[in-house]
NUFILO-336047 format. One record per residue (C-alpha): x, y, z. Coordinates in steps of 0.5 Angstrom, whole numbers, padded with zeros to 4 digits, always signed. Example, Ala and Ser with C-alpha at 12.3 -4.5 7.8 and 13.67 -1.06 7.14 Angstrom:
2
+0025-0009+0016+0027-0002+0014
This chain:
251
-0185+0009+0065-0181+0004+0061-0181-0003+0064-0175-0004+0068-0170-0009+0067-0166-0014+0070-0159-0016+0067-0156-0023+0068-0149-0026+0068-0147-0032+0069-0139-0033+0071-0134-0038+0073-0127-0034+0074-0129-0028+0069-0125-0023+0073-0121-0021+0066-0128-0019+0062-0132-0018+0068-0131-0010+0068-0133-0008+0062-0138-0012+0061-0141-0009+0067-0140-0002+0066-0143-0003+0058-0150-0005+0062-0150+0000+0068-0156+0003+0065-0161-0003+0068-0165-0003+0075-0161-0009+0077-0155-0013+0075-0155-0020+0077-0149-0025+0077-0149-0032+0078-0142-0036+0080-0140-0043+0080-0135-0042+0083-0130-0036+0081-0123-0037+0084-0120-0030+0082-0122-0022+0083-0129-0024+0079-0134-0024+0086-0131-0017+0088-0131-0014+0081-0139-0015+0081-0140-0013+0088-0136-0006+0086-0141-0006+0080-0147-0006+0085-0148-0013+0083-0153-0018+0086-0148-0024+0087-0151-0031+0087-0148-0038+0088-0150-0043+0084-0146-0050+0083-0146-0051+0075-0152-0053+0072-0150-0054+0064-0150-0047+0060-0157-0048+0058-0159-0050+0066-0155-0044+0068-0157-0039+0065-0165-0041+0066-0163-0041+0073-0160-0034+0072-0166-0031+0069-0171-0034+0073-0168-0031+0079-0168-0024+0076-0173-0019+0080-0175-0016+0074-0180-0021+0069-0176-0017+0062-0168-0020+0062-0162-0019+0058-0157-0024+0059-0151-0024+0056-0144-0026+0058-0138-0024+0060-0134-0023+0056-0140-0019+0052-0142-0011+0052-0147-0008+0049-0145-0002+0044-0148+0005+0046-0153+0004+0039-0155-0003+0043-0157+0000+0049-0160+0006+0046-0165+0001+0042-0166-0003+0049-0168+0003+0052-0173+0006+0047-0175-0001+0046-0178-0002+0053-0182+0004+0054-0187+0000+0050-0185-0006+0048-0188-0010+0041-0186-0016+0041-0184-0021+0048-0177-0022+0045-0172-0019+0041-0165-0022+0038-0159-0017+0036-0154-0018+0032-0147-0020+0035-0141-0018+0032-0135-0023+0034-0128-0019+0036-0122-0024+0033-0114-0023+0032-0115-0017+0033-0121-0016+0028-0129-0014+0029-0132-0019+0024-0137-0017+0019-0138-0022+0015-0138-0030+0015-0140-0033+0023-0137-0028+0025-0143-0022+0024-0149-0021+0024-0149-0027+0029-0157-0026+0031-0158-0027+0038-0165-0027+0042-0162-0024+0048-0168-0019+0051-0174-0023+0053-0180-0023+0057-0179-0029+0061-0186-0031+0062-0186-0032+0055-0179-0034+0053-0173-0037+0057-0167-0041+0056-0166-0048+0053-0163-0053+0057-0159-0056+0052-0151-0057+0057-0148-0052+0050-0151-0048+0043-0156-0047+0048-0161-0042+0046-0167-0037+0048-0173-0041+0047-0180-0036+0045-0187-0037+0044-0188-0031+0041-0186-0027+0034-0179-0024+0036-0177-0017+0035-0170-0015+0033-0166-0008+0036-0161-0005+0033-0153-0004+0035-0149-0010+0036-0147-0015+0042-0140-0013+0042-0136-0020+0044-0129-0021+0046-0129-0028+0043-0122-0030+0044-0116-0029+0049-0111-0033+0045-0112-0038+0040-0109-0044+0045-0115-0042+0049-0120-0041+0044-0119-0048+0041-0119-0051+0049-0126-0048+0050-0127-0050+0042-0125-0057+0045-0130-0057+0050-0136-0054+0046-0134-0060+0042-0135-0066+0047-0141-0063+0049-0143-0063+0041-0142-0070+0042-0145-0073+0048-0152-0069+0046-0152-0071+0040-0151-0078+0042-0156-0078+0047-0160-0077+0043-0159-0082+0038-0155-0079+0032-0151-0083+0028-0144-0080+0025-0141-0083+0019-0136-0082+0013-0141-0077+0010-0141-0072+0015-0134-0073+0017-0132-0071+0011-0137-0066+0008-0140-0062+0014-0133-0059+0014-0132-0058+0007-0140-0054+0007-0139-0051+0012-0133-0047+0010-0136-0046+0003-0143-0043+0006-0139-0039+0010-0132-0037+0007-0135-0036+0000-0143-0035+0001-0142-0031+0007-0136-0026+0005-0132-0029+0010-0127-0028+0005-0127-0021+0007-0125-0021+0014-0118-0023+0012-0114-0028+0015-0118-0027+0022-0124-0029+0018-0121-0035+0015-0117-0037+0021-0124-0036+0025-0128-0040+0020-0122-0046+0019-0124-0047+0027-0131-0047+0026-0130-0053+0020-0125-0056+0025-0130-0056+0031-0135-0059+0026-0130-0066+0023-0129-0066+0032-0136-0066+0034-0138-0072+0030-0131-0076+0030-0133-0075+0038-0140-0077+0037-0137-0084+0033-0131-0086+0038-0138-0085+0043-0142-0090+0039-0136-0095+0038-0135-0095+0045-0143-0096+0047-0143-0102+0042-0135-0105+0044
């Protein structure tokens, strides 16, 4: 018998994307949404999709998603976001996957919705992420943001993309962008980095080189130079924050 799985979602007023997230992992034994506090149609769109609803005070992403896993029924995870879906091709190679598993953790490719346009190239694909564990040999970081699952073991990779919805509109992609970046910021200063001329100015520039030339971004038109010229921006913000964080420390 295959081993069964739990999916994990973490939420907070994702009644917009919820649905069809839901729908795309209706194959799993269990279903498990973690709420920190939705006001919108979120708790009642779970519910409807046979969710397991649970309450959770917002831990940081990296803390609420280990807690999400961790209150799963079943030892083998996949958690993914609201505004995620897993593809057809990705459910089937999950499903084949865990039958007999090889390894104890599995990335897969994430394909980034943008303006309208999948992504193939640039930041936007193939996007790996570890997604898929056993959590007695894997589980998430605690880091408050770019948090990630942290595995003992080799890693596997399925086939079949993570389909993920990553903008509802450019004013609210930059205020999460803002968000993400003063996250960026406070953790690198607690970790005492530095920022400096240098990594104002050639961080950017790299950045948009490896992934707009090296990467092929330019073949994703206008949605992928707009996508990347955000990420460039997100990198100068990152650490012009982490530098107004020190100068206020020493001032």
């Amino acid at each position: 018998m295959p081993e069964p799985l739990s999916v994990a979602v973490i939420t907070l007023n994702a009644g917009r994307q919820l649905d069809a997230c839901l729908q795309s992992v209706a194959f799993a034994d269990e279903i498990l949404v973690v709420d920190s506090g939705s006001t919108d149609a979120t708790l009642e769109i779970a519910q409807r999709r046979g969710a397991r609803v649970l309450r959770q005070d917002w831990l940081g992403y990296g803390g609420q998603k280990r807690f999400a896993a961790n209150q799963a029924k079943h030892r083998w995870v996949l958690s993914i976001d609201a505004d995620e879906r897993v593809s057809d091709a990705l459910r089937e190679s999950i499903q084949n996957e865990l039958k007999a598993p090889r390894f104890q953790a599995y990335q897969m490719p994430r394909r980034n919705r943008f303006l309208g346009r999948w992504l193939r190239h640039g930041e936007g694909y193939p996007d790996l992420s570890l997604r898929l564990f056993n959590r007695e040999h894997a589980n998430w970081s605690d880091d408050p943001v770019h948090e990630k699952v942290v595995a003992g073991t080799a890693v596997g990779r399925l086939k079949g993309d993570l389909l993920h919805e990553s903008e509802s509109g450019i004013a609210d992609y930059i205020a999460k962008q803002n968000r993400y970046t003063t996250l960026q910021a406070e953790a690198l200063h607690a970790r005492g980095k530095r920022a400096g001329v240098l990594r104002l100015v050639f961080s950017p520039l790299f950045r948009f080189i490896k992934f707009y030339f090296l990467r092929l971004g330019f073949l994703d038109g206008l949605p992928g130079l707009i996508h990347i010229l955000i990420g460039c921006q997100n990198s100068f913000y990152k650490y012009a924050k982490l530098l107004e964080l020190e100068r206020n420390k020493t001032g």
